[in-house]
N, C-alpha and C positions, 0 to 999 in steps of 0.2 A: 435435425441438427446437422450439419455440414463437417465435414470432417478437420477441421479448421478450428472451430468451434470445440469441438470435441478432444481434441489435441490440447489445446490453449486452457478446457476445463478439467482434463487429466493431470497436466501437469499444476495449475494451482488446486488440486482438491492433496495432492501430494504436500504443497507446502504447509498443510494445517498442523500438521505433528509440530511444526518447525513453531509454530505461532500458541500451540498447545505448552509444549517446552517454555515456551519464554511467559506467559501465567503460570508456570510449577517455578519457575526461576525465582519470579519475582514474590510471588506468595514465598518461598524458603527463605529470601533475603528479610519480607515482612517476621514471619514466624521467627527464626533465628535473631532477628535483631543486627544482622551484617552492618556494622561501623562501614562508614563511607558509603550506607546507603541511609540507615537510620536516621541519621544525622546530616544528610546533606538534602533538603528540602528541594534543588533543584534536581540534581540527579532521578530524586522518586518522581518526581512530575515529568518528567523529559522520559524516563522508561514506561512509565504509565501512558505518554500518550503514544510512544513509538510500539508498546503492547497494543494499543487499542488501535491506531489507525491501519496497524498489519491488517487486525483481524476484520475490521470494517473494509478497508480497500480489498482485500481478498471475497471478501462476498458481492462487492461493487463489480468485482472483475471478473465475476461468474457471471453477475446479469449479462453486463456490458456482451461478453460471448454470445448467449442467447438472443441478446438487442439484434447483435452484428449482421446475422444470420438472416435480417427483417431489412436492413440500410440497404436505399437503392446510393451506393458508392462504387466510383472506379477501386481495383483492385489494390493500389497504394492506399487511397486513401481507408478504405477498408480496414486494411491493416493495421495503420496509423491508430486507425480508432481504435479496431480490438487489441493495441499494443496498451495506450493511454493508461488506465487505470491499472493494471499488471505491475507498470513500471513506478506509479507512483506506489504499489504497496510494495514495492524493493526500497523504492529511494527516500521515502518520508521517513520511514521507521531506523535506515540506515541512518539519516541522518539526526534523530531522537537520540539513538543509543549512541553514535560514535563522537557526539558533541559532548558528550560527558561519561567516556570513558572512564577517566581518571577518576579516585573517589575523591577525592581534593577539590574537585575542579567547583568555582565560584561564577562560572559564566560560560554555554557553551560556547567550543569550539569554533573554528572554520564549519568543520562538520555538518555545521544546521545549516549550511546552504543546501544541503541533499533534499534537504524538505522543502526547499520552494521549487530547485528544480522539478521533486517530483509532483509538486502542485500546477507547474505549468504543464508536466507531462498529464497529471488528469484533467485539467479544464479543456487542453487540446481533443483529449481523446473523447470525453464526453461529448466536446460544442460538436463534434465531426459525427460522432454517433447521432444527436439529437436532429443534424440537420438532415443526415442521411433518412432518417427515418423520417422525418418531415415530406424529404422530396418521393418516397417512397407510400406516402397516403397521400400527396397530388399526384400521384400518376396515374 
């Protein structure tokens, strides 16, 4: 593993507490019965997927390192790729939770454009990953 690699799987193996906390969040809000979540059926869907795509892009963003380490890529592009998935599991789940901040709230926010940004952030970094590694079993 390259120290690159290794760097970039330090600091997301760090983030898991962060993504551990928000299952204890949300489970207390379940248990407790917390008004403005109980009751607001978008809200529980919108934390629930900005819970789960954390924890899913975060393990995405582990391989993807390991993938990286195999891409025959120039040094940019490289990067680009082992950034891609990292940045979608900041920005989708930012954009989950901060569309529906409010416990009121009947419709997300602005906020959920965080998630398609960071959906173009991971198709980029994957296609760049996939081809890398492509040109890197023809050579």
């Amino acid at each position: 593993m390259t120290s690159d690699a290794r760097l970039l799987c330090g600091i997301l193996l760090i983030t898991v507490p962060t993504i551990q906390y928000g299952g204890y969040f949300l489970l207390g809000m379940l248990r407790n019965r917390t008004p403005g979540y109980m009751d607001n059926p978008l809200r529980q869907n919108l934390f629930r997927a900005g819970h789960a795509h954390a924890g899913v892009l975060v393990l995405l963003s582990l391989v993807c390192q390991i993938v990286a380490d195999s891409a025959a890529l120039s040094p940019f592009w490289l990067w680009v790729g082992r950034l891609g998935a990292p940045l979608a599991a900041i920005l989708m789940p930012m954009g989950f939770f901060f569309s529906v901040l409010s416990p009121q709230a009947e419709r997300p926010s602005a906020a959920i454009n965080l998630t398609y940004v960071g959906a173009v952030c991971l198709a980029i970094g994957v296609l760049i990953l996939g081809v890398g590694l492509l040109r890197s079993a023809m050579a």
